[in-house]
PDB file of N, CA, C, O and CB in Angstrom:
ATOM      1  N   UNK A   1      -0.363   7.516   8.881  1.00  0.00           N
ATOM      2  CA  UNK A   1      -1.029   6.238   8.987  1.00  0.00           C
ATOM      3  C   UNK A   1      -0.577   5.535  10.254  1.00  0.00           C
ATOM      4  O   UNK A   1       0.458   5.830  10.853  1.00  0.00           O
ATOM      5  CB  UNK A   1      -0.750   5.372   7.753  1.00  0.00           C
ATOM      6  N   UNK A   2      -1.660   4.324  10.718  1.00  0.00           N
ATOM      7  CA  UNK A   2      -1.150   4.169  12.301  1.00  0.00           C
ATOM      8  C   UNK A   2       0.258   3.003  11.637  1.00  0.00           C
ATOM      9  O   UNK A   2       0.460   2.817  10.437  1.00  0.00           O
ATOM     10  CB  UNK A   2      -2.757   3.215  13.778  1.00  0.00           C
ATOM     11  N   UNK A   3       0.984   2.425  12.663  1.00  0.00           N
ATOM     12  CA  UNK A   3       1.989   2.081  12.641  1.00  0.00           C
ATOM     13  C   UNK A   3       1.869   0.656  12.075  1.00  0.00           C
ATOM     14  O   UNK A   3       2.745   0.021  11.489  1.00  0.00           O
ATOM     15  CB  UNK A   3       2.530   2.323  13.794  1.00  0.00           C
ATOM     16  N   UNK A   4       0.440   0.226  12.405  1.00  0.00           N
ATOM     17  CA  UNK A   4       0.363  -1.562  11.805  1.00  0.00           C
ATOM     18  C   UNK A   4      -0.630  -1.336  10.428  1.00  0.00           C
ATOM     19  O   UNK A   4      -1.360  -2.246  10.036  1.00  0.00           O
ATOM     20  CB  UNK A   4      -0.658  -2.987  13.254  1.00  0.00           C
ATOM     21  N   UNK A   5      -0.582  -0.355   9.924  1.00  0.00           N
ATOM     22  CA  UNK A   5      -1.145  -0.013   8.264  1.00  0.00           C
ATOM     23  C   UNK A   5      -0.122   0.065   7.210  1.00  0.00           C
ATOM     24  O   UNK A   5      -0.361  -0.191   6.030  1.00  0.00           O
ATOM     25  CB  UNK A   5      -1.885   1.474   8.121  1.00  0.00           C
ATOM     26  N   UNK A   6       1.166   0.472   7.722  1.00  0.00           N
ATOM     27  CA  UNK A   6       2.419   1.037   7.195  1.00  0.00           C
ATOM     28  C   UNK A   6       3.083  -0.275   7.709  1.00  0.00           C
ATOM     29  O   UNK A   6       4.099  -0.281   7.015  1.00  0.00           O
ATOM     30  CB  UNK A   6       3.006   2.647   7.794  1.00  0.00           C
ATOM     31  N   UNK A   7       3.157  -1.504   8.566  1.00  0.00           N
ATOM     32  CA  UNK A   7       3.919  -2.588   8.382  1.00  0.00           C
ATOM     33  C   UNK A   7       3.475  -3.594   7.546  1.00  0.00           C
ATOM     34  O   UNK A   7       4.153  -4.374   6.876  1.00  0.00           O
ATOM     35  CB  UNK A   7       4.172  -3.079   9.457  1.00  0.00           C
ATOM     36  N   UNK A   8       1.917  -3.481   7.674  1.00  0.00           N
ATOM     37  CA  UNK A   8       1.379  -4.622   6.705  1.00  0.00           C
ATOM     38  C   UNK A   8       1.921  -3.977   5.195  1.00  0.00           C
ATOM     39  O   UNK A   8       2.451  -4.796   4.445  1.00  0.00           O
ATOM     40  CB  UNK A   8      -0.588  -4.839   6.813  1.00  0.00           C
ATOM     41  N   UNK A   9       1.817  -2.577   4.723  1.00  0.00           N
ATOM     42  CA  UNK A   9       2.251  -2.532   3.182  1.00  0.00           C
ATOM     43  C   UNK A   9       3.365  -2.945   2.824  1.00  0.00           C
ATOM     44  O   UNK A   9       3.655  -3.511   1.770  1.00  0.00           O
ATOM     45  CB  UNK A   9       2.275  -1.374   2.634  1.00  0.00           C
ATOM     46  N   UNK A  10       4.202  -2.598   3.929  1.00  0.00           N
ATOM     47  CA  UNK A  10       5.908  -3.042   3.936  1.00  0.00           C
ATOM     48  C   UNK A  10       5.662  -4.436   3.379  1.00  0.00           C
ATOM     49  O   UNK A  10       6.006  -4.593   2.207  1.00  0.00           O
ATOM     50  CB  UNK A  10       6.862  -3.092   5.691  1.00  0.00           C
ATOM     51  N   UNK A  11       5.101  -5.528   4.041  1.00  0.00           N
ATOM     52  CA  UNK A  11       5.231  -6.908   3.858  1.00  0.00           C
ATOM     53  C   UNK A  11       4.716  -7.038   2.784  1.00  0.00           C
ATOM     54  O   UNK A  11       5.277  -7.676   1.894  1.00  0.00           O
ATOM     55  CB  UNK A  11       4.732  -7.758   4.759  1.00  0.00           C
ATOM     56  N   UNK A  12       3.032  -6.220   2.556  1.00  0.00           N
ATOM     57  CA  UNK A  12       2.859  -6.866   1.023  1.00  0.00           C
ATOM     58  C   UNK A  12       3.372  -6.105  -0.029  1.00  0.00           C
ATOM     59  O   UNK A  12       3.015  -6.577  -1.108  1.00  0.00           O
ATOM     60  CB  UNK A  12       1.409  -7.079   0.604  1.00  0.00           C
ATOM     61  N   UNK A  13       4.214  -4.907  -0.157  1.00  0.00           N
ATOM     62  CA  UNK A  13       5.210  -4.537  -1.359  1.00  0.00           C
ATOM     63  C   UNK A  13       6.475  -5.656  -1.394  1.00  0.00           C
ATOM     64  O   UNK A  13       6.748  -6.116  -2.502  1.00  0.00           O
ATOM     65  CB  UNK A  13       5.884  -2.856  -1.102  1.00  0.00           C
ATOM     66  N   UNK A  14       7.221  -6.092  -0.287  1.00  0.00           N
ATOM     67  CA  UNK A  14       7.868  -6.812  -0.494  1.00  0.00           C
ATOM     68  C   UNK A  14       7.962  -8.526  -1.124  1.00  0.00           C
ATOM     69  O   UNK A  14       8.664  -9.242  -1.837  1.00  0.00           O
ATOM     70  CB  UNK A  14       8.128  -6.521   0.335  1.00  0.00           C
ATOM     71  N   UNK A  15       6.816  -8.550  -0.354  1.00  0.00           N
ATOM     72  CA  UNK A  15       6.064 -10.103  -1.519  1.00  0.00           C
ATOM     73  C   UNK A  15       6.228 -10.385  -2.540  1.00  0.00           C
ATOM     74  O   UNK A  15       6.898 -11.189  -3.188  1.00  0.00           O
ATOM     75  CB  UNK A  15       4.814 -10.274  -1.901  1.00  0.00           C
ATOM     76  N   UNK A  16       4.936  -8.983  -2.802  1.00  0.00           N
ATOM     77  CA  UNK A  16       5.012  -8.661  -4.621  1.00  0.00           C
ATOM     78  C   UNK A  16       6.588  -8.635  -5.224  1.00  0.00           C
ATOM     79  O   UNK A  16       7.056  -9.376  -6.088  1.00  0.00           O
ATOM     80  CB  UNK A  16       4.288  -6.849  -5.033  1.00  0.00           C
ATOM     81  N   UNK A  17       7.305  -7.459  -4.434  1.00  0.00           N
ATOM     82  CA  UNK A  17       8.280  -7.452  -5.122  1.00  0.00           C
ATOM     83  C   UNK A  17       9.375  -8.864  -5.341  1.00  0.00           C
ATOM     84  O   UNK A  17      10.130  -9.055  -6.294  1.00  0.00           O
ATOM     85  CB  UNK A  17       8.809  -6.370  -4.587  1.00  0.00           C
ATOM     86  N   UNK A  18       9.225  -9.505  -4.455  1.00  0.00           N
ATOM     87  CA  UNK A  18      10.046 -10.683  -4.368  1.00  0.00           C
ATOM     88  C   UNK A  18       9.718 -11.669  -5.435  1.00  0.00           C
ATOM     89  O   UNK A  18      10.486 -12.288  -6.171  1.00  0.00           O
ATOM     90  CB  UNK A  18       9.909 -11.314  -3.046  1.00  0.00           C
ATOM     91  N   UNK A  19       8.090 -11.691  -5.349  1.00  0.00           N
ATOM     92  CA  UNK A  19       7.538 -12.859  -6.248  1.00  0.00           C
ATOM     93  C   UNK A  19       7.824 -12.108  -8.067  1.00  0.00           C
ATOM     94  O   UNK A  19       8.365 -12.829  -8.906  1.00  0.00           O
ATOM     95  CB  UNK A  19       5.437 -13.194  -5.728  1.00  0.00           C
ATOM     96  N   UNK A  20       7.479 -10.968  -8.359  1.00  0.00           N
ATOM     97  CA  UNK A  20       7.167 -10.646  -9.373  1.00  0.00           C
ATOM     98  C   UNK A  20       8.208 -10.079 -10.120  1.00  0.00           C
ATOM     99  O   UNK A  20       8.260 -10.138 -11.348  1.00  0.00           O
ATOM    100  CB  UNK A  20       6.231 -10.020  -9.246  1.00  0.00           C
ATOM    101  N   UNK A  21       9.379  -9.308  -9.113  1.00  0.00           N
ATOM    102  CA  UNK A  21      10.491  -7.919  -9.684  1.00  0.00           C
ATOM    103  C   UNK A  21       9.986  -7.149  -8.930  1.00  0.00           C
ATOM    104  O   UNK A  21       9.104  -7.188  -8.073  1.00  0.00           O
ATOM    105  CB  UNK A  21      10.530  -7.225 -11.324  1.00  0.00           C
ATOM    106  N   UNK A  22      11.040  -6.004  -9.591  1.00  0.00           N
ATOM    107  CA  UNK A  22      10.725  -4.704  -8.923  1.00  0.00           C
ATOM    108  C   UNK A  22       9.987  -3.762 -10.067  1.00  0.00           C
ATOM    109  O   UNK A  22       9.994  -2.576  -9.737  1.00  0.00           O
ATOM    110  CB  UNK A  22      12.178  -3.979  -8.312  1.00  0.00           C
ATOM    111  N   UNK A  23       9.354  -4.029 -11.334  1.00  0.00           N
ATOM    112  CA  UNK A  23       8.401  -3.495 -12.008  1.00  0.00           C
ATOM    113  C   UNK A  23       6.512  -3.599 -11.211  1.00  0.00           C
ATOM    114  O   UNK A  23       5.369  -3.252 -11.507  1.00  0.00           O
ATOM    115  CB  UNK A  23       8.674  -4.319 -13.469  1.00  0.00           C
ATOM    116  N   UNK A  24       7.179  -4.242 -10.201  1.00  0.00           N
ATOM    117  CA  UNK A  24       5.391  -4.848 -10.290  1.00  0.00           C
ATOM    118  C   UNK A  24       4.235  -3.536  -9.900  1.00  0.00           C
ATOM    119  O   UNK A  24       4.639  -2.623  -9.179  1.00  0.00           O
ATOM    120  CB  UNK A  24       5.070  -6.367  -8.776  1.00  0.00           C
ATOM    121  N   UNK A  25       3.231  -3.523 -10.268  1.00  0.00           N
ATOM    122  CA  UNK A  25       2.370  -2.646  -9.534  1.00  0.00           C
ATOM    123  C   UNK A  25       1.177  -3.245  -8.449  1.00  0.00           C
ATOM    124  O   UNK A  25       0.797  -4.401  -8.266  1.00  0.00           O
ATOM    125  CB  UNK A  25       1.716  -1.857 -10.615  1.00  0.00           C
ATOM    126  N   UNK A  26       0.801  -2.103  -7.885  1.00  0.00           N
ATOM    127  CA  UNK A  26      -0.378  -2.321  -7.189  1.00  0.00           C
ATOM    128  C   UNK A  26      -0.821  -1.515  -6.818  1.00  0.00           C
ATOM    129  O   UNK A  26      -0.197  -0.492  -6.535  1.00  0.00           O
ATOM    130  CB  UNK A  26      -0.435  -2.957  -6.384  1.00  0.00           C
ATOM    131  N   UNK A  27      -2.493  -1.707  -6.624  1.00  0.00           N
ATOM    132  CA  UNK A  27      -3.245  -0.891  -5.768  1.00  0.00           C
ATOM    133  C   UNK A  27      -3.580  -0.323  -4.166  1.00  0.00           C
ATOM    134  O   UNK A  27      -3.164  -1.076  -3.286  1.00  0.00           O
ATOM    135  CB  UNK A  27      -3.970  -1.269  -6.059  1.00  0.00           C
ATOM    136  N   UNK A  28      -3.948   0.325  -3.926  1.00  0.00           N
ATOM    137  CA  UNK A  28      -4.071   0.179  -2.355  1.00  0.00           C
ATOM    138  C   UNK A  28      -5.273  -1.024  -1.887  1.00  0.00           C
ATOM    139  O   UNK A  28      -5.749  -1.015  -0.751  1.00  0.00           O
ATOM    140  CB  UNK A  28      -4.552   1.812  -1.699  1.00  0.00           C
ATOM    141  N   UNK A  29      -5.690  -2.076  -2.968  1.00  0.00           N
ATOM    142  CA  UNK A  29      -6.392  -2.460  -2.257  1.00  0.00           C
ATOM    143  C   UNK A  29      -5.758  -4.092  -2.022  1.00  0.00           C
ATOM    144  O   UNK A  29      -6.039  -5.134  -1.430  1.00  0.00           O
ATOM    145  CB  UNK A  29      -7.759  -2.155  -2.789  1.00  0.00           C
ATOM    146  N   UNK A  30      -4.895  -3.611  -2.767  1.00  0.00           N
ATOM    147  CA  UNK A  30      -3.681  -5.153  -2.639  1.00  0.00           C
ATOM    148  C   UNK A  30      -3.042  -5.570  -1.516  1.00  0.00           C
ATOM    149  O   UNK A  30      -2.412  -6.612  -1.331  1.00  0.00           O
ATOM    150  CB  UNK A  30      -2.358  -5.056  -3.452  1.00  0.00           C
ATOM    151  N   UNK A  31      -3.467  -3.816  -0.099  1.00  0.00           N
ATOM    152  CA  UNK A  31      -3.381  -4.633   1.474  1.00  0.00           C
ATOM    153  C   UNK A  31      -3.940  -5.160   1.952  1.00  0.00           C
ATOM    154  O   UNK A  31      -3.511  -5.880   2.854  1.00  0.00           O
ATOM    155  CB  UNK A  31      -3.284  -4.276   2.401  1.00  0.00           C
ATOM    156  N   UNK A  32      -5.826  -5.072   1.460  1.00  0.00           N
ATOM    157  CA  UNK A  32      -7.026  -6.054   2.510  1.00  0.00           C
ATOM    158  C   UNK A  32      -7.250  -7.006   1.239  1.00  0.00           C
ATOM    159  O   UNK A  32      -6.993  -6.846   0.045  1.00  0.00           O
ATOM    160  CB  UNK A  32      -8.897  -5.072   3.255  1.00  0.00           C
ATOM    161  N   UNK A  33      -7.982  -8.343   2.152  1.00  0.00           N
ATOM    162  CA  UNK A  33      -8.563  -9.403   1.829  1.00  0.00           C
ATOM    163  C   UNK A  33      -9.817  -8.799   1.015  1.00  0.00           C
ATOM    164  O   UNK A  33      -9.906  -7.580   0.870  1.00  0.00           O
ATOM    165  CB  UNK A  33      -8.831 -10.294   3.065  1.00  0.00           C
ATOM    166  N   UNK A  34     -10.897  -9.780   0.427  1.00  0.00           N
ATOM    167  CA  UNK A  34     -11.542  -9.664  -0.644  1.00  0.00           C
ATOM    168  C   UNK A  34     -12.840  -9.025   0.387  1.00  0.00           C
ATOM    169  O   UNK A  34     -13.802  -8.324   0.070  1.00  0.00           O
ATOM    170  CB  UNK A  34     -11.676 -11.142  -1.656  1.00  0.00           C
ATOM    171  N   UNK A  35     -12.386  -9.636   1.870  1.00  0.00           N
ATOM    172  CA  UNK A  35     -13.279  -8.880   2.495  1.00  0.00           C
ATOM    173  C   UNK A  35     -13.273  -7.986   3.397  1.00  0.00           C
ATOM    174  O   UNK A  35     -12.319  -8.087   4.168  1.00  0.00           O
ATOM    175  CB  UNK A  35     -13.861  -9.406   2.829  1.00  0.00           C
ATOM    176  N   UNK A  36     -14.006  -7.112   3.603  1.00  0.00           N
ATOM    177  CA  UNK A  36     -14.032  -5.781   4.044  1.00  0.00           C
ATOM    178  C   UNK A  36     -14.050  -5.914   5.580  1.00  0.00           C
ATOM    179  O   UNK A  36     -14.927  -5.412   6.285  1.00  0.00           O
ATOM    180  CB  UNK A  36     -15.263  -4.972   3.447  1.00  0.00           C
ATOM    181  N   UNK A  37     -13.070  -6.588   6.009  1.00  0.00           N
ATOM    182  CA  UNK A  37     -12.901  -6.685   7.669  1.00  0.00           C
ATOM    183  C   UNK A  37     -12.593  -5.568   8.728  1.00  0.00           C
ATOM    184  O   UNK A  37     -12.792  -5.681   9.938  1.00  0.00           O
ATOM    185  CB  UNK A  37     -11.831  -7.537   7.913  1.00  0.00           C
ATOM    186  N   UNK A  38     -12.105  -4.531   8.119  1.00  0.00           N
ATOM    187  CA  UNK A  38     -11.497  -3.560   8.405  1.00  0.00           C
ATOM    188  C   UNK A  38     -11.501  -1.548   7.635  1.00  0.00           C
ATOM    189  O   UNK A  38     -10.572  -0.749   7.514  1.00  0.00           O
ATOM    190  CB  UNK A  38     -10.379  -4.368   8.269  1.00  0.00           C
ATOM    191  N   UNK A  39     -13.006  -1.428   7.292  1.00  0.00           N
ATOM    192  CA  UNK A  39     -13.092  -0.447   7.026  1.00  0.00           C
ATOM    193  C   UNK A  39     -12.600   0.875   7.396  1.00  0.00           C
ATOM    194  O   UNK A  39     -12.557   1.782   6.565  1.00  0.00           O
ATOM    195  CB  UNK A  39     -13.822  -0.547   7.022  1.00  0.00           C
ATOM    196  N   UNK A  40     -12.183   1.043   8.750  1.00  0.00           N
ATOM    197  CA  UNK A  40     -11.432   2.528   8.858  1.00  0.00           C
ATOM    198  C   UNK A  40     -10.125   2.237   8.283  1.00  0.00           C
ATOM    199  O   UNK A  40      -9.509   3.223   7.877  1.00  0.00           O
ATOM    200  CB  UNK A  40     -11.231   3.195  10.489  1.00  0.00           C
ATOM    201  N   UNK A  41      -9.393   0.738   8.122  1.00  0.00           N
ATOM    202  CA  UNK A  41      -8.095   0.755   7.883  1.00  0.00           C
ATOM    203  C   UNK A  41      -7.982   1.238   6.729  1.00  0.00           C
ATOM    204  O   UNK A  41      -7.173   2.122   6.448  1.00  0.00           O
ATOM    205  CB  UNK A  41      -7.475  -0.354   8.006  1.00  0.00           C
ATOM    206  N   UNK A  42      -8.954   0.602   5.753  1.00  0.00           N
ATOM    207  CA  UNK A  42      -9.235   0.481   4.187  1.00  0.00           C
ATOM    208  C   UNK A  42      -9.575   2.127   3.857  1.00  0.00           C
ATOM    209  O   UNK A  42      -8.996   2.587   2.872  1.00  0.00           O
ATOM    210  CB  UNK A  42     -10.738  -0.733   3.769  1.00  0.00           C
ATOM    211  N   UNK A  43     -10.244   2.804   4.424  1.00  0.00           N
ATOM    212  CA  UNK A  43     -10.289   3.997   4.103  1.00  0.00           C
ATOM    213  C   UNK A  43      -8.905   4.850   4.673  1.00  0.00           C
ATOM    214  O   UNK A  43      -8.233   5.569   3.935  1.00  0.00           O
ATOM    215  CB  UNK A  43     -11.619   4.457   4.598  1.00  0.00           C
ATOM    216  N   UNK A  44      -8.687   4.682   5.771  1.00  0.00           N
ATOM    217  CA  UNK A  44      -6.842   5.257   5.740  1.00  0.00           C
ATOM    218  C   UNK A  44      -5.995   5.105   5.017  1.00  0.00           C
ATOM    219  O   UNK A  44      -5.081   5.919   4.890  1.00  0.00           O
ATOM    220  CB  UNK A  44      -6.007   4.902   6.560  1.00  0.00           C
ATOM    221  N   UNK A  45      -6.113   3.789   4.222  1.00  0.00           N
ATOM    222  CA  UNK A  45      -5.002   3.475   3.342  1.00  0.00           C
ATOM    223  C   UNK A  45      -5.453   4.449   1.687  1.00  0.00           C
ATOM    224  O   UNK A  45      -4.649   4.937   0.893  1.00  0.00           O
ATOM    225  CB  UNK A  45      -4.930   1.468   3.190  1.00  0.00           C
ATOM    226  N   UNK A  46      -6.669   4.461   1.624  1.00  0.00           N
ATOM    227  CA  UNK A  46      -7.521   5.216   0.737  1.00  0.00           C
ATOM    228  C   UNK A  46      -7.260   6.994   0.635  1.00  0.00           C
ATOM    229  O   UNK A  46      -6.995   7.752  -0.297  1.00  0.00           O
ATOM    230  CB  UNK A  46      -9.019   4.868   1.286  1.00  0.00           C
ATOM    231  N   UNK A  47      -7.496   7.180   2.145  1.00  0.00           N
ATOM    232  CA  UNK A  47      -7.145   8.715   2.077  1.00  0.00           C
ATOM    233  C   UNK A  47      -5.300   8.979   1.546  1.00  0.00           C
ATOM    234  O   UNK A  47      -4.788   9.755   0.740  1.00  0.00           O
ATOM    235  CB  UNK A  47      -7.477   9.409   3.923  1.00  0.00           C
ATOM    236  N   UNK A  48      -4.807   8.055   2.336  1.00  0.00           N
ATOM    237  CA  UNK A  48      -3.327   8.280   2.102  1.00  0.00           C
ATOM    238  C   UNK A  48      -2.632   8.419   0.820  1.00  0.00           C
ATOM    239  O   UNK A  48      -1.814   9.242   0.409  1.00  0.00           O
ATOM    240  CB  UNK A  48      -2.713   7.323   2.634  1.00  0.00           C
ATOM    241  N   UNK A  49      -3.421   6.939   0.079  1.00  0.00           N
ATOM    242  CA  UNK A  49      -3.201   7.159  -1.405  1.00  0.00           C
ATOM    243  C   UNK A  49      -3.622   8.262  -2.347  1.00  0.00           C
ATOM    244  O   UNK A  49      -2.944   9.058  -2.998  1.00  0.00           O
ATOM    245  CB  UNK A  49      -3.681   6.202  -1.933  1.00  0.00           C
ATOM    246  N   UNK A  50      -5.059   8.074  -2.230  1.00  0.00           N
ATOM    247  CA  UNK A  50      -5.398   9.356  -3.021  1.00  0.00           C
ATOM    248  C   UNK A  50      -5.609  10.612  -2.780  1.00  0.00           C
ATOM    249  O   UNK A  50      -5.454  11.522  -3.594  1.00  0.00           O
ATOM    250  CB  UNK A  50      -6.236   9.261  -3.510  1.00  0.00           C
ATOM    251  N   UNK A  51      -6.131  10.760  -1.149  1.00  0.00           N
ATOM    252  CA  UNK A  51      -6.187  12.667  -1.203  1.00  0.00           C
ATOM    253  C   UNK A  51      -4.751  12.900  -0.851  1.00  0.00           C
ATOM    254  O   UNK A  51      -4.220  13.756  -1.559  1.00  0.00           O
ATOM    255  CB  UNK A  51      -7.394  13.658   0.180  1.00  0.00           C
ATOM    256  N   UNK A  52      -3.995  12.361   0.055  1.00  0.00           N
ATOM    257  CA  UNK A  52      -2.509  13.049   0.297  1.00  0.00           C
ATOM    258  C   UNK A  52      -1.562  13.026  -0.619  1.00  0.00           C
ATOM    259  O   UNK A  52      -0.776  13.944  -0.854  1.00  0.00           O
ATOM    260  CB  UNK A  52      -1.814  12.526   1.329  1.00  0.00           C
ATOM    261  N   UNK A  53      -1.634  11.654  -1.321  1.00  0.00           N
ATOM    262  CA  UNK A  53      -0.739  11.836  -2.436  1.00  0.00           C
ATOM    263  C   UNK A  53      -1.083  12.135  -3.794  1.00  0.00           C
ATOM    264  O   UNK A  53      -0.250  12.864  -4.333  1.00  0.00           O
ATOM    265  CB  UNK A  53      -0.095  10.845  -2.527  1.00  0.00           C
ATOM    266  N   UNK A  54      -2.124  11.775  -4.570  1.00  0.00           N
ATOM    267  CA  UNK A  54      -2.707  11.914  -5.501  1.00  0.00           C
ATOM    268  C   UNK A  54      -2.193  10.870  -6.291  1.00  0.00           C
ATOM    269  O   UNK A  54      -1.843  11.344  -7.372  1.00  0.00           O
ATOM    270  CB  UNK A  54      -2.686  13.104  -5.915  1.00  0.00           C
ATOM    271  N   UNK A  55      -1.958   9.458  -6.221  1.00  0.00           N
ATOM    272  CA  UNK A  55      -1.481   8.458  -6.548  1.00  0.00           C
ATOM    273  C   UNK A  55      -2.396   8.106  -7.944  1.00  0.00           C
ATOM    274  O   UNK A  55      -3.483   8.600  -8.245  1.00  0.00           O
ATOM    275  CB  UNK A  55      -1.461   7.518  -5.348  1.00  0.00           C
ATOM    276  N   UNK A  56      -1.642   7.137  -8.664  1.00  0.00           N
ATOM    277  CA  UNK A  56      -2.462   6.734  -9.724  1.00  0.00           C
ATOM    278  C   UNK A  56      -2.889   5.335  -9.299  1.00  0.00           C
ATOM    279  O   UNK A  56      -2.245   4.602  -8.549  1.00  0.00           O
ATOM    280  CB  UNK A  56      -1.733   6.795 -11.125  1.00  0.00           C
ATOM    281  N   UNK A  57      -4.143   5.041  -9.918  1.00  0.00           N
ATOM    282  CA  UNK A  57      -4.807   3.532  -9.599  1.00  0.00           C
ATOM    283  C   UNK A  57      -3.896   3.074  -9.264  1.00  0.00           C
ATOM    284  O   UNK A  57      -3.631   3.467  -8.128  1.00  0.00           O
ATOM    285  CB  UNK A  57      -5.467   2.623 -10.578  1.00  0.00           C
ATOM    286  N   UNK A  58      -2.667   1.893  -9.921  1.00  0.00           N
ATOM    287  CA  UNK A  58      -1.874   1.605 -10.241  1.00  0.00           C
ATOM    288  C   UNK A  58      -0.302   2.005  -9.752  1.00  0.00           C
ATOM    289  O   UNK A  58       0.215   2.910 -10.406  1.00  0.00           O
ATOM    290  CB  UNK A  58      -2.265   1.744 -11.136  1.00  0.00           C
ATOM    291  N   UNK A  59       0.302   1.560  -8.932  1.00  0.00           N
ATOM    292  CA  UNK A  59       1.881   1.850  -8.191  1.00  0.00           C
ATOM    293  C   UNK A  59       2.609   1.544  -8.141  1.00  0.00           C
ATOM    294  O   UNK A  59       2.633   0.705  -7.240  1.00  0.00           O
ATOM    295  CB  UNK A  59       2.244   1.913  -7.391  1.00  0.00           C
ATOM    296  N   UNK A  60       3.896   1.698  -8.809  1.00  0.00           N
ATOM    297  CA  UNK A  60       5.269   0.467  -8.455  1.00  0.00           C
ATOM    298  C   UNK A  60       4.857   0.402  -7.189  1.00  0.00           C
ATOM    299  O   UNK A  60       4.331   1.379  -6.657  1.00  0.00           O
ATOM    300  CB  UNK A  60       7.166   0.899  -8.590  1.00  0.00           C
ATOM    301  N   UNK A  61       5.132  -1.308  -6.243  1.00  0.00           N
ATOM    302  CA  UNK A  61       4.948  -1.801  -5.041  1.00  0.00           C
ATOM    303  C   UNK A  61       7.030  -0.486  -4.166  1.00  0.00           C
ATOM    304  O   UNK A  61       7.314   0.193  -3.178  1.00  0.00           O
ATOM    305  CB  UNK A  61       4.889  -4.343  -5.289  1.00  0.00           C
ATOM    306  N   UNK A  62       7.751  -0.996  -5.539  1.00  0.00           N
ATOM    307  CA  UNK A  62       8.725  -0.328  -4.640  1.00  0.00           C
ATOM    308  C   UNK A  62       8.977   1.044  -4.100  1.00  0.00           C
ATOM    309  O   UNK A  62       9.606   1.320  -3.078  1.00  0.00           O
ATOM    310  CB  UNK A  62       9.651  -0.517  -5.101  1.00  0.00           C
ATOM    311  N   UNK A  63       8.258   2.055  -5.134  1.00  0.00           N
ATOM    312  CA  UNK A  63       7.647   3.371  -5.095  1.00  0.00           C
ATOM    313  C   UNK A  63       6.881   3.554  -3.393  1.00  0.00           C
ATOM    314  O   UNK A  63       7.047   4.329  -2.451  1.00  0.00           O
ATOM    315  CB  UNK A  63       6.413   3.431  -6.516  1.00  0.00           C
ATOM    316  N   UNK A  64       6.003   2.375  -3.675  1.00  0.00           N
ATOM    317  CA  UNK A  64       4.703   2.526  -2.056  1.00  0.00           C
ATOM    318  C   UNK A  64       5.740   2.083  -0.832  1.00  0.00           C
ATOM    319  O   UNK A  64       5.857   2.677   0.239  1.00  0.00           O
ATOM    320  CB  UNK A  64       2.878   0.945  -2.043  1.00  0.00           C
ATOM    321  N   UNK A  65       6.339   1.101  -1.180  1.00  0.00           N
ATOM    322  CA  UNK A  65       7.382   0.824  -0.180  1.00  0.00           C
ATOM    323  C   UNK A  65       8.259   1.612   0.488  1.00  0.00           C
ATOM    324  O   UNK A  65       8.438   1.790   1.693  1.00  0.00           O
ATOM    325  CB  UNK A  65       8.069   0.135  -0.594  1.00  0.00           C
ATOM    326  N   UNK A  66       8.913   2.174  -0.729  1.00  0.00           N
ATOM    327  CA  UNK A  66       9.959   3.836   0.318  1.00  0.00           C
ATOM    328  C   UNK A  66       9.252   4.842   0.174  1.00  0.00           C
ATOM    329  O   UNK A  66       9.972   5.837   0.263  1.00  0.00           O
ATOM    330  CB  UNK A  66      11.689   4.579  -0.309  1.00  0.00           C
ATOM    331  N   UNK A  67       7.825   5.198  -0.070  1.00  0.00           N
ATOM    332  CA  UNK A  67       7.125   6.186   0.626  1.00  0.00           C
ATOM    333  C   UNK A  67       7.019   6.264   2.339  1.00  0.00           C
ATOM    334  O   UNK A  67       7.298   7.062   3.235  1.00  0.00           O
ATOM    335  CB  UNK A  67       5.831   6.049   0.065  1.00  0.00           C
ATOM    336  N   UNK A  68       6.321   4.647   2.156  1.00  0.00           N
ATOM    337  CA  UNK A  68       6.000   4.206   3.419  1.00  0.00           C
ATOM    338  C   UNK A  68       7.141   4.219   4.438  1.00  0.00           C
ATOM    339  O   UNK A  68       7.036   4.562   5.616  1.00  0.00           O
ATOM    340  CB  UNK A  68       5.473   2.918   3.294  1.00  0.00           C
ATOM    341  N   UNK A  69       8.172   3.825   3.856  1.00  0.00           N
ATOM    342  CA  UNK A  69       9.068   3.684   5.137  1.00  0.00           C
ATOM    343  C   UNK A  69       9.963   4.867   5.364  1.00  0.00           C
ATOM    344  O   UNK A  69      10.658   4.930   6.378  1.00  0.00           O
ATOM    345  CB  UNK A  69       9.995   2.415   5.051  1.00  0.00           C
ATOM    346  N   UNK A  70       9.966   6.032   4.227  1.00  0.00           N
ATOM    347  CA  UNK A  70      10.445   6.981   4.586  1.00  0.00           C
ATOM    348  C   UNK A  70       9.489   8.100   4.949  1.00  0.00           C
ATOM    349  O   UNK A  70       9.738   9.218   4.497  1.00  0.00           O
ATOM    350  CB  UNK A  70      11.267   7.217   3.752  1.00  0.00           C
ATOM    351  N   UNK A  71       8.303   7.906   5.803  1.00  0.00           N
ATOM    352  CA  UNK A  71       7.095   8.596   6.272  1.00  0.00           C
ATOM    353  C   UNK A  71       6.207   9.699   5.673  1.00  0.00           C
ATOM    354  O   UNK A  71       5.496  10.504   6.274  1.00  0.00           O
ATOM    355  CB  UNK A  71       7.431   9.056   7.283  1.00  0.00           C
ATOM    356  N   UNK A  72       6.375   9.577   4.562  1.00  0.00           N
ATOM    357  CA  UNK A  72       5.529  10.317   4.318  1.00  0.00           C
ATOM    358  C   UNK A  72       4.150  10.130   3.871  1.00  0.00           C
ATOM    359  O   UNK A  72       3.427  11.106   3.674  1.00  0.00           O
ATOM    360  CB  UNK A  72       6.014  10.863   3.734  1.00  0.00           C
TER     361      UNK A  72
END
């Protein structure tokens, strides 16, 4: 993923996690706004989740967090 797809999740797993615990979940769509400003991002974040990893709807935020930052 490019390098500002993988900082924005950083910030919003850490949010979540701050505001909620570290149980919280989320989707990949819990990085874009309600609107679709950014379709290749939204589908990168899409491929990443589901064809590379095979993720469930649903993600611990801290799970997506040290995926992300440990590159894979």
């Amino acid at each position: 993923m490019r390098q500002a797809l993988c900082d924005k999740i950083i910030v919003v797993c850490n949010a979540k996690i701050k505001a909620k615990g570290d149980n919280v979940g989320l989707s990949f769509y819990s990085f874009f706004g309600n609107k679709n400003d950014d379709p290749g991002m939204l589908m990168e974040a899409a491929s990443w989740w589901i064809e590379r990893h095979q993720l469930d709807h649903f993600e611990k935020a801290v799970k997506i967090r040290d995926m992300v930052r440990a590159g894979l």
